[in-house]
N, CA, C and O of each residue as an XYZ file, in Angstrom:
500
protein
N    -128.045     94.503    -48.779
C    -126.814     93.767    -48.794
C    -125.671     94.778    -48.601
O    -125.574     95.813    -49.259
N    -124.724     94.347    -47.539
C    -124.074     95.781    -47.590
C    -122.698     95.231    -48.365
O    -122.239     94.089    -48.373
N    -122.121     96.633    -49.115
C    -121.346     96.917    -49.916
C    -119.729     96.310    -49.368
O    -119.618     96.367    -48.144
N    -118.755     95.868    -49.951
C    -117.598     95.294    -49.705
C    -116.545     96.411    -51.232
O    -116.895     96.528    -52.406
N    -115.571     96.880    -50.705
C    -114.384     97.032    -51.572
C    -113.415     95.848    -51.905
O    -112.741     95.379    -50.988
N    -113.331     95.433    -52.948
C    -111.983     94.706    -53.011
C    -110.791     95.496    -54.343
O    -111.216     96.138    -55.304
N    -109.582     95.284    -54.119
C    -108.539     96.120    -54.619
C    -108.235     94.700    -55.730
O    -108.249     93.505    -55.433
N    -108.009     95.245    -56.866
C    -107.613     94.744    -58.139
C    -106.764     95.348    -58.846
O    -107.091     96.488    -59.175
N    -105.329     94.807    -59.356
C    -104.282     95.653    -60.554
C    -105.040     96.087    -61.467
O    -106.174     95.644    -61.650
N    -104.508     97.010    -62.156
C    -104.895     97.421    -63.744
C    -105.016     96.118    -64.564
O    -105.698     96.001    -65.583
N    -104.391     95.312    -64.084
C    -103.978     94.037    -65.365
C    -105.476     93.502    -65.251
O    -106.381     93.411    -66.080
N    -105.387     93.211    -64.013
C    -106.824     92.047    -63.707
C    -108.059     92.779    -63.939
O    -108.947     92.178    -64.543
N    -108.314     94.242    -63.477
C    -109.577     94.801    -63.972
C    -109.488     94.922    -65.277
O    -110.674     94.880    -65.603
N    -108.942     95.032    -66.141
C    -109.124     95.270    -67.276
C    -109.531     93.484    -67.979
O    -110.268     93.137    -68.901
N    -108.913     92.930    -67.308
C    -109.252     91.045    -67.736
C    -110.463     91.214    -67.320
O    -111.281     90.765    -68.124
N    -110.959     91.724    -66.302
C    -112.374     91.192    -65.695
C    -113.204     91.998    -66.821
O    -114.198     91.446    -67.294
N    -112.780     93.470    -67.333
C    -113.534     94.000    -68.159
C    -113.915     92.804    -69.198
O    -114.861     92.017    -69.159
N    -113.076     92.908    -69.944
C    -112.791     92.115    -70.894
C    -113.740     90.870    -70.975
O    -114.563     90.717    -71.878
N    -113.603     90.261    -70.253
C    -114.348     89.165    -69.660
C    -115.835     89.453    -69.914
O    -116.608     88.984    -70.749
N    -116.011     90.404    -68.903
C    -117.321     90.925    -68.960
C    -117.936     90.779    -70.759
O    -118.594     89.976    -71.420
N    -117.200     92.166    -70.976
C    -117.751     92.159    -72.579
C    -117.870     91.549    -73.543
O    -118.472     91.797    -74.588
N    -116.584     89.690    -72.830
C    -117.378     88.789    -74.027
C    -118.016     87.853    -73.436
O    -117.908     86.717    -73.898
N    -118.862     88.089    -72.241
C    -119.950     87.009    -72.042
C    -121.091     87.708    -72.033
O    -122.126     87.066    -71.858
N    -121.184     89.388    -72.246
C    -122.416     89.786    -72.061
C    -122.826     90.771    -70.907
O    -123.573     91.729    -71.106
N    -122.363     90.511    -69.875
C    -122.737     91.272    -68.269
C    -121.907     92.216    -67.997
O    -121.012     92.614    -68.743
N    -122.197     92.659    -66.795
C    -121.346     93.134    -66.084
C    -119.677     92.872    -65.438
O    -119.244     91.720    -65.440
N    -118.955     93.825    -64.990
C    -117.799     93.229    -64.579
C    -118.284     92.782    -62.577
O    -117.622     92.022    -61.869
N    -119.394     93.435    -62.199
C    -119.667     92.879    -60.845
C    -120.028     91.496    -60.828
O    -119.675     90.741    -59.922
N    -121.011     90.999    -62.215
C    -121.320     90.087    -62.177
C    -120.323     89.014    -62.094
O    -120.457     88.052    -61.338
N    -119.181     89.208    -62.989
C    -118.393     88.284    -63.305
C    -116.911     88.129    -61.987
O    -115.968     87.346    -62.107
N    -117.063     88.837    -61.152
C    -116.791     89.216    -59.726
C    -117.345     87.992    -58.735
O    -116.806     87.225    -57.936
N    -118.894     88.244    -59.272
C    -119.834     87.303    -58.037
C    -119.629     85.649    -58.399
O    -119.369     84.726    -57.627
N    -119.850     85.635    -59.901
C    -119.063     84.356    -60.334
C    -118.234     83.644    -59.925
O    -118.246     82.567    -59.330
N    -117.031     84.708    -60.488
C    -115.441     83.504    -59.313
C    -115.680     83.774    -58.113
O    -114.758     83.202    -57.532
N    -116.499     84.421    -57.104
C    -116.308     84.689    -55.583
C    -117.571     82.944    -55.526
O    -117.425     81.964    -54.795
N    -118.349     83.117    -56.270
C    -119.238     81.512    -56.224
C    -118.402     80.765    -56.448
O    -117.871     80.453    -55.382
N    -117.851     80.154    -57.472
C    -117.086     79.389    -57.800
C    -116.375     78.998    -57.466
O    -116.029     77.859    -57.781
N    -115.530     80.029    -56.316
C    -114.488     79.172    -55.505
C    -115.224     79.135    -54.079
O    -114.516     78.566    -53.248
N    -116.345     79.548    -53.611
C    -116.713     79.029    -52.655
C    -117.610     76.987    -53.497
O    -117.763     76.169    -52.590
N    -117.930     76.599    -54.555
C    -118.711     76.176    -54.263
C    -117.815     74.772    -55.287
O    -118.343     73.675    -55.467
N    -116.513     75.126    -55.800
C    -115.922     75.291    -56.609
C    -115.185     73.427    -56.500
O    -115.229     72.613    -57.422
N    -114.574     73.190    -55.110
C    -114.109     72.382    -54.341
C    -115.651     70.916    -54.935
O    -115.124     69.913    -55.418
N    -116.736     70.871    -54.904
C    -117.324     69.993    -54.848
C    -117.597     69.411    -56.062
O    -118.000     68.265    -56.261
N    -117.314     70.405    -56.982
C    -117.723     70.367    -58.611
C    -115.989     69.391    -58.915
O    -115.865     68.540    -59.796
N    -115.133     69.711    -58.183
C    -114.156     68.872    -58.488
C    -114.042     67.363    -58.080
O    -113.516     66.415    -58.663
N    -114.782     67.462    -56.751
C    -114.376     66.099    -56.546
C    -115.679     65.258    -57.493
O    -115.603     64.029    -57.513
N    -116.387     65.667    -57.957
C    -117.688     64.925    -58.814
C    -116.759     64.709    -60.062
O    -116.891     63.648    -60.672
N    -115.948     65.507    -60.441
C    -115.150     65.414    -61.963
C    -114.118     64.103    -61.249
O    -114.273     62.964    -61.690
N    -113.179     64.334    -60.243
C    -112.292     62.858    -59.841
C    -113.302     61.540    -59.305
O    -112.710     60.507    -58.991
N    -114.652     61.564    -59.209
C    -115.546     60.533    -59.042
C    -115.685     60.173    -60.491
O    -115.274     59.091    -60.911
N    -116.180     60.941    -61.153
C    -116.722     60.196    -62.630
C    -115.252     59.800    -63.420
O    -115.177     58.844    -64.192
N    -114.397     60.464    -63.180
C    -113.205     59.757    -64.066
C    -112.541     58.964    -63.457
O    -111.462     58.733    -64.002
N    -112.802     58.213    -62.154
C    -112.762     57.067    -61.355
C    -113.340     55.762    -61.670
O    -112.794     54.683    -61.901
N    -115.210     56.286    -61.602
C    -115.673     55.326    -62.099
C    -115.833     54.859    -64.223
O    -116.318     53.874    -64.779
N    -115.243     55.969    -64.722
C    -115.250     55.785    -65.877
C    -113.834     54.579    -65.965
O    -114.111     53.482    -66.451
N    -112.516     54.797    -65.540
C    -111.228     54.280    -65.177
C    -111.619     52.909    -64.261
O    -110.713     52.147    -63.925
N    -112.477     52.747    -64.028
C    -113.062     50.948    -62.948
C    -113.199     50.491    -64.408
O    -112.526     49.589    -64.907
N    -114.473     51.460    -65.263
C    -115.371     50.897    -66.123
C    -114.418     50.047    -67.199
O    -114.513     48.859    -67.507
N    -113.444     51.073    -67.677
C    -112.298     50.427    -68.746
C    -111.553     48.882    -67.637
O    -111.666     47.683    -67.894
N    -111.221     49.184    -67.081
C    -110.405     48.639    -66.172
C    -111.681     47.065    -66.026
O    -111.459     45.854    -66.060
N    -112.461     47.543    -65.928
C    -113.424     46.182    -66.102
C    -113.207     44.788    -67.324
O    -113.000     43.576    -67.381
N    -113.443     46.059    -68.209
C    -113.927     45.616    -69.789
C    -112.161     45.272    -70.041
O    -112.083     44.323    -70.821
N    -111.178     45.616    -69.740
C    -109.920     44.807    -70.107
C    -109.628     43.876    -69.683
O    -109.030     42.960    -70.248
N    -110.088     43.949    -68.332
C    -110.307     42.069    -67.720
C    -110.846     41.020    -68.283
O    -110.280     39.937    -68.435
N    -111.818     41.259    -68.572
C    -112.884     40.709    -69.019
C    -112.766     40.633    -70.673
O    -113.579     39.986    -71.334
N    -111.603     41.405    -71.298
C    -110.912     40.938    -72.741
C    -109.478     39.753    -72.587
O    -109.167     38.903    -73.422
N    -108.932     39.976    -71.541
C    -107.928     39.297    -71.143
C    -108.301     37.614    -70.493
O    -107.646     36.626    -70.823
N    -109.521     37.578    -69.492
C    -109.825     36.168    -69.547
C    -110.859     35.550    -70.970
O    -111.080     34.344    -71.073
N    -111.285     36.327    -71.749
C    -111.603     35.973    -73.217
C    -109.994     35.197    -73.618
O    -109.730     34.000    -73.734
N    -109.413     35.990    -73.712
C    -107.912     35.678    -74.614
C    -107.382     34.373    -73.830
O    -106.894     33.538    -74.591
N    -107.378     34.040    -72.519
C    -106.747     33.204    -72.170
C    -108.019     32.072    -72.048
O    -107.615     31.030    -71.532
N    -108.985     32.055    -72.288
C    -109.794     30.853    -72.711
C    -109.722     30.262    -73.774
O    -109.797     29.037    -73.873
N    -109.515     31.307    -75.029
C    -109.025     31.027    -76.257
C    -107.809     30.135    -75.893
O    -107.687     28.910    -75.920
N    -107.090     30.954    -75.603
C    -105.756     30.288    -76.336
C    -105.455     28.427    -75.342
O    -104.765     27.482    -75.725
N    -106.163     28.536    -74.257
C    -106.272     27.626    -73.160
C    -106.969     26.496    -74.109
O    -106.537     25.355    -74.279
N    -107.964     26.977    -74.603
C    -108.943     25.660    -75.345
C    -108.268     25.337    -76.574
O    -108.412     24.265    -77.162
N    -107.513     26.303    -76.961
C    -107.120     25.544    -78.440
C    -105.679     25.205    -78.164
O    -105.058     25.421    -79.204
N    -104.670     24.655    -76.973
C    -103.738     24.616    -76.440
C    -104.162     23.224    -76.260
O    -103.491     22.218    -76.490
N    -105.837     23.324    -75.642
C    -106.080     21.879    -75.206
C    -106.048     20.738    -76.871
O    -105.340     19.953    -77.502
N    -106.938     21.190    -76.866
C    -107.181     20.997    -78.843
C    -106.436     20.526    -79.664
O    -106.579     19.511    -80.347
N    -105.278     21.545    -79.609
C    -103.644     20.875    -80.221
C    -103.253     19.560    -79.368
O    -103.162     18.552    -80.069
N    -103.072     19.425    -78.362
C    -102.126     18.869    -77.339
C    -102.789     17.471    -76.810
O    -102.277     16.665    -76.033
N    -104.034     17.406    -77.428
C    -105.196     15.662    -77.377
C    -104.752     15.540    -78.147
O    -104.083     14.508    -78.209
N    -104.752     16.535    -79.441
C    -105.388     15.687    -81.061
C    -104.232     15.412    -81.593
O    -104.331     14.257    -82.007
N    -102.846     15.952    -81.892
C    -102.103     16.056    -82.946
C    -101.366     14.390    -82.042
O    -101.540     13.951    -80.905
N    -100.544     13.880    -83.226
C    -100.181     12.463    -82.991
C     -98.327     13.436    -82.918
O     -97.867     14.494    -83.349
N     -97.822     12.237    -82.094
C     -96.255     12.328    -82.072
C     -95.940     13.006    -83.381
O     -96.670     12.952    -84.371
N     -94.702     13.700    -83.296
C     -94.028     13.575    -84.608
C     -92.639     13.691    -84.659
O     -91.954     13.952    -83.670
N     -92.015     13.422    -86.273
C     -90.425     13.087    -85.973
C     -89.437     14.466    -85.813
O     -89.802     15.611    -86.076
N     -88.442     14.167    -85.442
C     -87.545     15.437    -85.027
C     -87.241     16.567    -86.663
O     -86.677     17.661    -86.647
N     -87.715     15.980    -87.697
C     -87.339     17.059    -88.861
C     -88.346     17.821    -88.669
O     -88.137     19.022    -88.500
N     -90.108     17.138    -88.643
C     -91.087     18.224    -88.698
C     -91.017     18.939    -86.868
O     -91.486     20.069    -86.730
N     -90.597     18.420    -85.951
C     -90.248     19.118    -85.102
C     -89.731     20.438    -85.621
O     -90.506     21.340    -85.936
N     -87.947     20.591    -85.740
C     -87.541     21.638    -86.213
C     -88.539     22.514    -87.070
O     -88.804     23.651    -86.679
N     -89.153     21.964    -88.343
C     -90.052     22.769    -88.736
C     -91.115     23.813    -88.263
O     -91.434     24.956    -88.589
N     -91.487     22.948    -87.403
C     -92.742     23.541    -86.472
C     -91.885     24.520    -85.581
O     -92.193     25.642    -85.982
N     -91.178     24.613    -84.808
C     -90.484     25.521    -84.145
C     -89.930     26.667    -84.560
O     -89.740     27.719    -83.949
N     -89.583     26.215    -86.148
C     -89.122     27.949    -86.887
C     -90.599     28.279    -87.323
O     -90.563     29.350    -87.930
N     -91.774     27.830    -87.263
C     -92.683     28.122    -87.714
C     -93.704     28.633    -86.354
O     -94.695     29.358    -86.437
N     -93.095     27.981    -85.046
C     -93.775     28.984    -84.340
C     -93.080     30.128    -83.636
O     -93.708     30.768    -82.792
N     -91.227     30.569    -84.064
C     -90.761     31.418    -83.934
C     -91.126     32.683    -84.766
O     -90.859     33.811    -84.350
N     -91.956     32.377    -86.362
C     -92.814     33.108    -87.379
C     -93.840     33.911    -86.287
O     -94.122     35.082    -86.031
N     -94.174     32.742    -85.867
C     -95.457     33.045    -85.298
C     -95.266     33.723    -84.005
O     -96.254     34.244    -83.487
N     -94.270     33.777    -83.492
C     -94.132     34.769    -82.336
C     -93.764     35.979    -82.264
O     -93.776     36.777    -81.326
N     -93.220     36.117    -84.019
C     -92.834     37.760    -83.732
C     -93.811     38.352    -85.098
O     -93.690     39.497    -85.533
N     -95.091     37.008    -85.837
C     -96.126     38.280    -85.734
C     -97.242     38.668    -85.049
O     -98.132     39.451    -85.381
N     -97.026     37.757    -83.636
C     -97.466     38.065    -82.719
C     -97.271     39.391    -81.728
O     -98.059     39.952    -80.967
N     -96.125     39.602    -82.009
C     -95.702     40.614    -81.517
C     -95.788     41.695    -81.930
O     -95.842     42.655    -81.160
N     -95.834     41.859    -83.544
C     -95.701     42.652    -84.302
C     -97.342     43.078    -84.227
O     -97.494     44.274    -83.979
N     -98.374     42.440    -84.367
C     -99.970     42.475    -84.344
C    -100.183     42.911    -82.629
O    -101.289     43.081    -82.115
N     -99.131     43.014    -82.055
C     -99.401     43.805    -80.287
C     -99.009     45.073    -80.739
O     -99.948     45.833    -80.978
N     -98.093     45.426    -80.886
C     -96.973     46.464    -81.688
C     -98.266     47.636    -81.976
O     -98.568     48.619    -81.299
N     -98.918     47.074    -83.328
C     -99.323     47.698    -84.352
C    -101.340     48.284    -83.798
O    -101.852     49.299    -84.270
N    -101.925     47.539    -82.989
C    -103.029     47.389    -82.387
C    -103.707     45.815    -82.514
O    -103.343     44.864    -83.206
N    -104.422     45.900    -81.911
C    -105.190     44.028    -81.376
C    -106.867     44.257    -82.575
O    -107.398     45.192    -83.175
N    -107.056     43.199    -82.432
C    -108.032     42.986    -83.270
C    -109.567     43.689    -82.765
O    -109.988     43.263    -81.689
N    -110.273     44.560    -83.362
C    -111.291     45.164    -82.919
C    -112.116     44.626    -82.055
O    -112.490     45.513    -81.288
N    -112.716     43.336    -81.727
C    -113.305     42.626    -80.674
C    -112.476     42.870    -79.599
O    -112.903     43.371    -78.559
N    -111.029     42.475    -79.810
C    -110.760     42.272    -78.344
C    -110.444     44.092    -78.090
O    -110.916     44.512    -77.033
N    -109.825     44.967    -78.822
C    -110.400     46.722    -78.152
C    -111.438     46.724    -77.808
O    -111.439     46.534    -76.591
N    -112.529     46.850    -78.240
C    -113.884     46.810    -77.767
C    -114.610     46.475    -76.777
O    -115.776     46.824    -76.589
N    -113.799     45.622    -75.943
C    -114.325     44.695    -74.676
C    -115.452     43.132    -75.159
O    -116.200     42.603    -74.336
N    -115.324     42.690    -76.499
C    -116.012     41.577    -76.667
C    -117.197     41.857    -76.253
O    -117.352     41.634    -75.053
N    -118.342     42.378    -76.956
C    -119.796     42.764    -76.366
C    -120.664     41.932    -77.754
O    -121.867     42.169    -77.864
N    -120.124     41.165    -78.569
C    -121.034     40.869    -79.324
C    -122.227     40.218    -79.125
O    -122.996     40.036    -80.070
């Protein structure tokens, strides 16, 4: 194999020493390393932006798939309310309206704070 010079500062040979002595080898070795590494270096990256792609689909799945959970819920028991409950008069009106203005800001407040462990989880029960 024939021999190659390459020129290095004081700063960097002494890093490469360094280097060397806390993995064990040589400083040629650790030379042949980064001269591999950046030849081979490029492919090992794009496998790291593939898997944190398909890891980022994977979430991106499972929040869909928590979000049409939530809107079936709230769709069926929207239906539920809106057959069953009979007319009512304008006092329990008002009532019900400050009672679902309650209900909208601890709704908000329970978004705020985190969602209920099923629906983080992606609903896998």
């Amino acid at each position: 194999m024939p021999q190659r010079t390459i020129r290095f500062s004081e700063a960097t040979i002494n890093q490469i020493r360094q280097a060397a002595t806390e993995k064990g080898c040589t400083s040629t070795e650790i030379v042949r390393q980064a001269v591999q590494q950046a030849l081979t270096g490029s492919e090992e990256v794009e496998q790291r932006i593939a898997a944190t792609l398909g890891q980022i689909q994977s979430d991106l799945s499972r929040m869909h798939r928590v979000q049409q959970t939530s809107f079936a819920l709230v769709d069926t028991l929207a239906k539920a309310l809106l057959t069953g409950l009979p007319e009512q008069s304008s006092t329990s009106v008002a009532r019900g309206k400050e009672r679902y203005d309650r209900f909208l800001k601890s709704a908000a407040a329970s978004m705020l704070n985190g969602s209920h462990p099923w629906l983080r989880d992606g609903v896998e029960r």
